[in-house]
N, C-alpha and C positions, 0 to 999 in steps of 0.2 A: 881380191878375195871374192868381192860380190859374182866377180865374169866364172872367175872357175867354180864357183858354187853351183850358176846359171848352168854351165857346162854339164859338170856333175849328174846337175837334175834329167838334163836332155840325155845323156848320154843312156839312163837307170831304165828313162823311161822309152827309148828306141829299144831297148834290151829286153822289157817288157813287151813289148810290141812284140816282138820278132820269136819270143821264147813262148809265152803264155799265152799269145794266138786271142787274147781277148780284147774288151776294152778299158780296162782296168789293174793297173798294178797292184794292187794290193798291198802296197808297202813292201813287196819284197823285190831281192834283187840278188843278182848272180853276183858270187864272189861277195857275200854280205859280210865275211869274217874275215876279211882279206888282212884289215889293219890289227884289227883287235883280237881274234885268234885264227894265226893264218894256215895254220894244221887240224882243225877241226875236223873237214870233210875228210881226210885221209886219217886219224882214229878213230871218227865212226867208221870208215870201210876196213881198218885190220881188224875190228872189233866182230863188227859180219862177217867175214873171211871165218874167225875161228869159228864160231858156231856155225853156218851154214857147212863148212867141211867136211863138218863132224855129224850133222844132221838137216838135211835137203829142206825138210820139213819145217825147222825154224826161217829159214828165208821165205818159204809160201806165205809163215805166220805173219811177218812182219811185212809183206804186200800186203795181206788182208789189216794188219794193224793201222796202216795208213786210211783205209777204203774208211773203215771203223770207230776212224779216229774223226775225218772231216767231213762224213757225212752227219754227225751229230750238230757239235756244237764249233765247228768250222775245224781246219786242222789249228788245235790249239791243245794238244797233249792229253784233254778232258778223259780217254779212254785210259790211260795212267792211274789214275786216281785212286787209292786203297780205301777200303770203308774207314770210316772214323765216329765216333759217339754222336758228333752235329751232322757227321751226312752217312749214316750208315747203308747206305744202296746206292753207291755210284754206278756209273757205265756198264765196268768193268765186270758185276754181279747180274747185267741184264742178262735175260734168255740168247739173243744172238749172243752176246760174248761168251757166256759162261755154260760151260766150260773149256768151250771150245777155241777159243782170242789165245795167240799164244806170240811169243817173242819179247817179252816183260822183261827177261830175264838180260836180255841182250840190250833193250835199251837203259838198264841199271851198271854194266859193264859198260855202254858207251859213254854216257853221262860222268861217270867214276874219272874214266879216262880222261873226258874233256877238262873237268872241272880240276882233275892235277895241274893239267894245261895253261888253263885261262879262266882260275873262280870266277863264277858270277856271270858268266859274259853269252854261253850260249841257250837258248831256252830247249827245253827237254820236245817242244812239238816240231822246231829245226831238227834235230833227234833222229826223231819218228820218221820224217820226208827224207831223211837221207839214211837213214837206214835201211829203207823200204825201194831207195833209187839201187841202193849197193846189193841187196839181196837180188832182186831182178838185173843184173851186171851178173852177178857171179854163175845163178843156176839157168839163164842164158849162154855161160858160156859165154860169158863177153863182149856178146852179140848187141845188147841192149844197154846203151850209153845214153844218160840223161841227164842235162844241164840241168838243176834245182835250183830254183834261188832259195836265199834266206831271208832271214827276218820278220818268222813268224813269233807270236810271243803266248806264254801259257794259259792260258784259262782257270780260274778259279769254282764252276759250276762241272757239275756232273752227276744225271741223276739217269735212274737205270731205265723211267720211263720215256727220256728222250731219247735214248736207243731203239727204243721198242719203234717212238712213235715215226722214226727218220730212216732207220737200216730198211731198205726193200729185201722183203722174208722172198726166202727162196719159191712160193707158191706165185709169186708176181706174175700177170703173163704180158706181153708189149708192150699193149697201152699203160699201163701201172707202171711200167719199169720206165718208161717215158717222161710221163709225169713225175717219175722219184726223181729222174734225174735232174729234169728240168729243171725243179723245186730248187736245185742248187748251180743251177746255172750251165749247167754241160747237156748236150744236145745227144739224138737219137745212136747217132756216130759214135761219141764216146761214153754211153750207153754198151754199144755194143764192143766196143776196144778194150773196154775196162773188164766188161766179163771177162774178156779169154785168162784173166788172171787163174778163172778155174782150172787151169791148165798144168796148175800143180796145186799140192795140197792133200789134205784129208776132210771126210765130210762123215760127221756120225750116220747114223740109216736115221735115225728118226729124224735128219731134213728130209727125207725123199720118201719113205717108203708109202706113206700114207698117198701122196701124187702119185707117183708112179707105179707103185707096183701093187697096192690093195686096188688099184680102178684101172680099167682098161685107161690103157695110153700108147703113144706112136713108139716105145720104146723098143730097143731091135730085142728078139726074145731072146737070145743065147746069152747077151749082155744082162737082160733079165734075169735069169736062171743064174748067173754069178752073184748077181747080189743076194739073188733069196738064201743061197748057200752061204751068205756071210750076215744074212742081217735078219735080225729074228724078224715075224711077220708084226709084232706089236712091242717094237723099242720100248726099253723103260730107263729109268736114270740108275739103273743097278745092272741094267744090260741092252749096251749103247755100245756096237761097235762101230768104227772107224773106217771105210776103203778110200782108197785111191779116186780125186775126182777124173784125174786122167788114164785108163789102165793102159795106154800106148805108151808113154813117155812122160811118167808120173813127176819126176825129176826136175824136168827140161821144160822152160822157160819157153816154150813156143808155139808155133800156131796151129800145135797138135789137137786143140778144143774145139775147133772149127771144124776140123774134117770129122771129132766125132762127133759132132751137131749133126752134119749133116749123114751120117751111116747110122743116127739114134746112139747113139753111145754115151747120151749123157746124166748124170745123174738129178737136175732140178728139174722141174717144169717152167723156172724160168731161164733153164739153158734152153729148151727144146721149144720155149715160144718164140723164139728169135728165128724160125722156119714159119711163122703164120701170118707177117707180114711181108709184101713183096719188097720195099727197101730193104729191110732188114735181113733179109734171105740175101739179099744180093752182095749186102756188107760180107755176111757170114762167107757165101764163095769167094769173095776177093779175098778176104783174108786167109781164107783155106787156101787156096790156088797161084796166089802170085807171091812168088818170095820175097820176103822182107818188109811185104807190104804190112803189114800185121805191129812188128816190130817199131815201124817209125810212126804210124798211127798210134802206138800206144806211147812214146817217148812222148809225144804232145797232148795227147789226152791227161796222161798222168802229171804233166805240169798244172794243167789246169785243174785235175781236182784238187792236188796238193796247194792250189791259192785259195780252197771254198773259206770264207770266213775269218778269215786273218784277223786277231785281233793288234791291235794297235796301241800306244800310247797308257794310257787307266785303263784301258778295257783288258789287260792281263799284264804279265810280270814272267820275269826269269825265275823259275822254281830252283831252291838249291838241292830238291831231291824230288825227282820226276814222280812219286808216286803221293804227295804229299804239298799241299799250297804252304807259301812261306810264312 
């Protein structure tokens, strides 16, 4: 029993190694539901299947639900969380999330699903990282396959100014986004891998318009002239619209973010600071220019932000309803 235990361990942790590119397992592991629920990952993916079908927009939501999720308080569900009387401002109600955080809805229908399955067994932040692996699968077109391990567990803390203080605000320029990253363990590389996630989605005008478009900036002008036609010049929270962060291939899971970096086609200023450093410019043409490269850069980057923080053991719990501690 002791030798196959021994086994066991070596095997999780060569698995680790070879998947998560770090030096630390995090306690998770591929195939973590194997014995105890060995259908999990296949109803969270029919579960994304329907919503994403139905609307392109909720698969964006839940890649960014993940980014949202463990750049806070580790990927541990924390942006889940509903106000309640003793914590009435979680995450969830911060300024980057609210109003704009979307795909709640979807991991309430995968949760539902699982827990007819196997009560009790999966935590709602496993949830989150594989529903966010299956959204990026589907509006890829396929293209985008990522081994996840499990074995994250849920967090009990969630408060709206550790969002504020952790999410890099779209005003960021290199060195900032650098340093955000860093902060959580991921490097200039998957810095830059992880944006191209802009590469679908929606973005209100009041992230950009005050960067971009009330102050002189590199932005291409015709691409200018479409947003001022869509975005009043002074956003307010009663008239806040919406565009396209990619207008080539809004949809599509690809490394269409990269080539409008470089034609100015983008909408942050910290998409457009990723031209003002020379590594980081060069990252950006390789992933504009060589096929696929882009693609399997991001399968490995997004392992490794999917392990920021894992809680373990007492340090969080299996929630029996993802929007609410037990």
């Amino acid at each position: 029993m002791a030798a196959a235990t021994t086994m066991k361990v070596a095997v999780a942790a060569v698995a680790c190694a070879l998947v998560l590119a770090t030096t630390a397992c995090h306690g998770l592991e591929l195939g973590y539901y194997k014995t105890s629920c060995p259908r999990v990952e296949a109803i969270v993916r029919d579960e994304v299947k329907k919503f994403v079908y139905k609307d392109a927009g909720i698969g964006a939501g839940l890649i960014r639900l993940v980014f949202h999720d463990c750049f806070v308080e580790g990927c541990d569900g924390s942006v889940l969380l509903d106000p309640t009387p003793s914590n009435p401002k979680p995450e969830k109600l911060s300024p980057p999330n609210m109003p704009s955080l979307r795909g709640f809805e979807v991991i309430d229908a995968a949760k539902d699903a699982v827990e007819k399955a196997c009560p009790g067994v999966v935590s709602c932040a496993d949830i989150v990282a594989f529903a966010a692996r299956d959204a990026a699968y589907f509006l890829s077109r396929m293209r985008v396959k990522i081994n996840v391990p499990g074995g994250r567990l849920d967090g009990r803390r969630s408060v709206d100014s550790d969002a504020l203080a952790n999410l890099p605000p779209p005003s960021f320029d290199v060195n900032q986004l650098i340093s955000a990253f860093a902060a959580k363990g991921l490097d200039a590389e998957d810095m830059v891998v992880l944006s191209g996630a802009h590469t679908v989605g929606r973005s209100h005008c009041s992230s950009f318009v005050s960067d971009r478009l009330a102050v002189p900036s590199d932005i291409n002008g015709g691409f200018a002239n479409i947003l001022r036609s869509r975005c009043p010049a002074n956003p307010s929270s009663s008239n806040d619209p919406t565009v396209n962060q990619d207008i080539v291939s809004p949809n599509a899971f690809d490394n269409q973010y990269y080539k409008n970096i470089l034609t100015h086609k983008v909408l942050f200023a910290s998409d457009a600071t990723l031209l003002t450093s020379p590594a980081t410019t060069k990252m950006v043409s390789d992933n504009a220019n060589i096929p696929g490269w882009w693609e399997n850069k991001f399968k490995n980057s997004f392992v490794k932000m999917a392990s920021i923080g894992v809680k373990t053991g007492y340090q969080g719990e299996i929630r029996r309803h993802c929007r609410l501690v037990n």
